[in-house]
LORODO-87519 format. One record per atom (N, C-alpha, C): x, z, y. Coordinates in steps of 0.02 Angstrom, whole numbers, plus 50000, padded with zeros to 5 digits. Example, Ala and Ser with C-alpha at 12.3 -4.5 7.8 and 13.67 -1.06 7.14 Angstrom:
506605039049716506155039049775506605039049835506425035449888506845035749947506455039450002
//
This chain:
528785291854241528565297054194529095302454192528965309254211529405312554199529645315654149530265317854128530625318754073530665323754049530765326653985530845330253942531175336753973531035342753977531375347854034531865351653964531465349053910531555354553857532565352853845532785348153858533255344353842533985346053877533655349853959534165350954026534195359153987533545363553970533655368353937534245369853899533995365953846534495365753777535275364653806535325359853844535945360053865536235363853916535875367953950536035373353990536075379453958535715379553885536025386153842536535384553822536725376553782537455377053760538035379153789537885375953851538365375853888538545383253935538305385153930538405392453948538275400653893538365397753844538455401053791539215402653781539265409253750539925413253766540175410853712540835410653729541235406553677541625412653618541485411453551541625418153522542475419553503542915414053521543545415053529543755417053582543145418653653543665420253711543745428553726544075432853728544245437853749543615441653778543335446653774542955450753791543165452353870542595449453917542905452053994542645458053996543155459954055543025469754046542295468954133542225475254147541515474854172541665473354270541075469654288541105465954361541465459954349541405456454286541875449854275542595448154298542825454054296543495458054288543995454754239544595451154239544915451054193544795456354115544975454854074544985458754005545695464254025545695469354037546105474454025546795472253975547405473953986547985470853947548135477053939548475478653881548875483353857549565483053810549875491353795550355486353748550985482853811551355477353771551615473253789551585471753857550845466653833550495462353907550575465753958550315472053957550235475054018550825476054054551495479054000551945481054017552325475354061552385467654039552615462254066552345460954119551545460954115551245460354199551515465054260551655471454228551955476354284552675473254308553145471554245553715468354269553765462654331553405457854283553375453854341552905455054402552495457354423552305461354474552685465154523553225467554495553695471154532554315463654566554515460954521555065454454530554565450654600554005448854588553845446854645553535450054701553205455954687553375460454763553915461254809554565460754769555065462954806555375454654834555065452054783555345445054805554975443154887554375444854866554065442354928554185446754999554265452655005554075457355040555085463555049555145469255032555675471155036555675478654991556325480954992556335485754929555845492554987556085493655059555595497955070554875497755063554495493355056554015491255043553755490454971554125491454927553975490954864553635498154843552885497954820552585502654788552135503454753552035509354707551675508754665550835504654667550765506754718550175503354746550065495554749550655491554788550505486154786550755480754714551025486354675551245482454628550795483754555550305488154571549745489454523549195483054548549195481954606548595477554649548825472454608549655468354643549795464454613549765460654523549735466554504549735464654402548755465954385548375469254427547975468254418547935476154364548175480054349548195485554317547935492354368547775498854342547855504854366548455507254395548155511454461548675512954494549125521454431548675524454398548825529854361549065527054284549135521654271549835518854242550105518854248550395516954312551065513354322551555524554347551175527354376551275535454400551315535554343551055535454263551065540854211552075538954182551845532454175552615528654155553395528854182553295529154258553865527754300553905534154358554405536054375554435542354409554435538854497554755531554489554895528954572554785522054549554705517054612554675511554611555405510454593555915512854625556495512154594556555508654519556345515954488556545514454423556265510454383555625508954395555265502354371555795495554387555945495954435556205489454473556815487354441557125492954399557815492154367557675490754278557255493954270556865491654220556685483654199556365482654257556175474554247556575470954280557005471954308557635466054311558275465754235558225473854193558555471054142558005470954070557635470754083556985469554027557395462053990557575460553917557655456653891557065449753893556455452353923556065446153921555795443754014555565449354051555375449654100556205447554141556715450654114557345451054174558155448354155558385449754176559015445954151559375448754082559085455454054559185455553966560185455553974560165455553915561085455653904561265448253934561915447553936562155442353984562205435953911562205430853960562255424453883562965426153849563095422353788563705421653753564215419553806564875420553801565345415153856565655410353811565315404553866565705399053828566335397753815566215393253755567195394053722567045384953698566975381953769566945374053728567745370353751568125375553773568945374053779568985369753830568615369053880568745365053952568525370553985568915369754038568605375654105567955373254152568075367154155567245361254185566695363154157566705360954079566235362854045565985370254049566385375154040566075380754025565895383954088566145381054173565795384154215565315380154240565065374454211564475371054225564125375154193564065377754119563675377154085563605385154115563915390854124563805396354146563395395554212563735392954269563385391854329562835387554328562575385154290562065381254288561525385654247561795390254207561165395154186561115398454239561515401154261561425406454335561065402554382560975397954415560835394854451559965393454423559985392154374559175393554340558805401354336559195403454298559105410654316558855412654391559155409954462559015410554513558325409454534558135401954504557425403054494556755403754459556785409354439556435413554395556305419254427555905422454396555545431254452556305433254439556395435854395557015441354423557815437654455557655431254458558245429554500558135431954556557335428154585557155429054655557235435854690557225439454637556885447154642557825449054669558295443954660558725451354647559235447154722558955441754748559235438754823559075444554870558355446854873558665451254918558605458754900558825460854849559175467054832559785465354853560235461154845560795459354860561075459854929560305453954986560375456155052560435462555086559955467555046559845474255075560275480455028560755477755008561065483754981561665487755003561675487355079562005492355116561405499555121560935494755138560305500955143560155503555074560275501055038560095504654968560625508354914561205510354934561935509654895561745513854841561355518154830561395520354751560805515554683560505512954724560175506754686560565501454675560885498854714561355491554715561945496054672562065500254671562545501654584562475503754548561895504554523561675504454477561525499154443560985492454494561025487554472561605481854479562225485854497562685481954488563165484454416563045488354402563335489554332562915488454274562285487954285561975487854236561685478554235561635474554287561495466954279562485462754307562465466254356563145460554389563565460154356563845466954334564445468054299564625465654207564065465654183564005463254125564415454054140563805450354192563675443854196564425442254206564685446054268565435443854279566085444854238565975449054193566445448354153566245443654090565895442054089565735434554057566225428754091566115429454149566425424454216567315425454203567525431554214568175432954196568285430154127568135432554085568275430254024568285422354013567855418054058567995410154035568685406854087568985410154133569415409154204569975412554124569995418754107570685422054071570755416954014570395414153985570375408153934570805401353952570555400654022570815395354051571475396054064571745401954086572365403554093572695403654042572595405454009572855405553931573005399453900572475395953919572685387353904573205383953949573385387154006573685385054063573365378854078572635380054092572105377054128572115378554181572235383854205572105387354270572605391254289572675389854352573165395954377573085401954387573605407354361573385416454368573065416254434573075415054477572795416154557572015417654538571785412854482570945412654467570595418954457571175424854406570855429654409570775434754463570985432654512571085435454561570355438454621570285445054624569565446254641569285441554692569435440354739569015435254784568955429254739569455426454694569605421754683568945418854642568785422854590568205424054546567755425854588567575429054619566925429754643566665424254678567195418754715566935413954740566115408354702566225409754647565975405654578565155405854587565045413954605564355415154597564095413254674564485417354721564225414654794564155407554816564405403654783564295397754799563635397154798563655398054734562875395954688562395401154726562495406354731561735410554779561725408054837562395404954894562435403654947561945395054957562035392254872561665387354896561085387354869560775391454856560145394654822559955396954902560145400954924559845401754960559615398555063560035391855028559845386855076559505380955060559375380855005558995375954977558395378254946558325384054917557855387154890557755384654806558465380454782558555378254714559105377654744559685374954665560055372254647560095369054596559905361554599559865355654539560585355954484560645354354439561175354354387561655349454443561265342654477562075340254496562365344454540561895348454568562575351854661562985357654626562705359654549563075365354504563845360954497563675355754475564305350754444564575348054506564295346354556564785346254628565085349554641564715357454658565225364654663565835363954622565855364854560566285363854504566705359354550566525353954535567005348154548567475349654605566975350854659567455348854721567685355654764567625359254737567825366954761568095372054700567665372454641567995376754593568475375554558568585370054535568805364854490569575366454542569585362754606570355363054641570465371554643570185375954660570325382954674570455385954612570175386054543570335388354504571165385654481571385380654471571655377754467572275376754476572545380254561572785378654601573485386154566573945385354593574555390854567574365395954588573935399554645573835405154678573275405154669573125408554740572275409254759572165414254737572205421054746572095428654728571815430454776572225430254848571605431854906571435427754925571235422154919570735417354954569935420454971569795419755021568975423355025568605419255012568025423954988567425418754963567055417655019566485411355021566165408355046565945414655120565485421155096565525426355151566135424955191566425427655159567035430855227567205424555252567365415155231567555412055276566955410555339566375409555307565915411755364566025416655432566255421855425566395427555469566945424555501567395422555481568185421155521568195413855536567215411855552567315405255577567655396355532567635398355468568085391955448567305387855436
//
């Protein structure tokens, strides 16, 4: 005997009945249009991973309107260059790396460059970490972008870095050699150098670094010109 049709009905209206908490879709079943904020964050991150994926010559208004799913005569009314978007959302407090963290003051030098290099190292993977490996690679080709965003993201972060090494010295934790420019810079290249052979860096290889390289080098009575990880690469060690 066949069955009740009235029943597949009823439940084919419920069930496809518009739900009155969901967002109004905009027309061709189109995402809902974002504005405000939203929009502004979708462009950010839109830009962090264009460049992540692809390269700064290649970065444009075009594919980074495609990418967020927005108008291309937004992103033109707002921003004069992809440039300046791009500097924008790498120091955007929510989209980008924002002011640099507090520097730690937990009175060990271990502790406070775990706990620094281990945010950095997270930071790494996130859009605007990714975003800023290869700004980094390509910033011979770019030298008035790479200082800009080196005064306005690097330079903040590293004198955070200085400041927990001058602490240490002060405690006669560390030897003066630490503040020493190669000496300090070693800290971060580690951590991008193994970021960018692993494509992460887990909290333990942060606390290995520490341990078995920063920990003796900071440490040590000298070490002012010691080169970082780059340059022993180049001279073969």
């Amino acid at each position: 005997m066949p069955s009740d049709p009235a029943p597949c009905r009823y439940t084919e209206a419920m069930t496809s009945a518009p739900d009155p908490q969901a967002p109004d879709a905009a027309p061709s079943g189109r995402p809902p249009r974002r504005h405000g904020a939203d929009l502004t964050r979708a462009i950010h991150l839109a830009t962090l991973a264009e460049l992540a994926d692809t390269s700064l010559e290649k970065l444009s208004f075009e594919r980074i309107a495609a990418r967020a799913g927005a108008g291309k005569a937004s992103l033109y009314r707002r921003w004069s260059t992809p440039a300046g978007l791009l500097l924008e959302a790498l120091t955007d407090p929510v989209s980008g790396f924002g002011d640099p963290p507090p520097q730690p003051r937990t009175g060990s030098l271990r502790t406070d460059l775990v706990r620094l290099l281990g945010a950095f190292a997270d930071a790494l993977d996130r859009p605007h970490g990714r975003a800023l490996r290869p700004l980094l690679a390509q910033r011979a080709r770019h030298p008035e972008l790479y200082a800009e965003v080196y005064r306005r993201v690097v330079l903040p972060h590293k004198e955070i870095l200085l400041g927990v090494l001058g602490a240490a010295v002060e405690r006669g934790e560390a030897g003066p050699g630490a503040l020493g420019v190669r000496t300090a810079a070693t800290a971060p290249r580690l951590v991008i150098a193994a970021h960018m052979e692993h494509g992460t860096v887990p909290q333990g290889e942060v606390e290995a670094l520490v341990d078995e390289v920063l920990m003796p080098l900071f440490t040590a009575g000298g070490g002012g010109n010691v080169p970082g990880p780059e340059e022993r690469s180049t001279m073969g060690a």
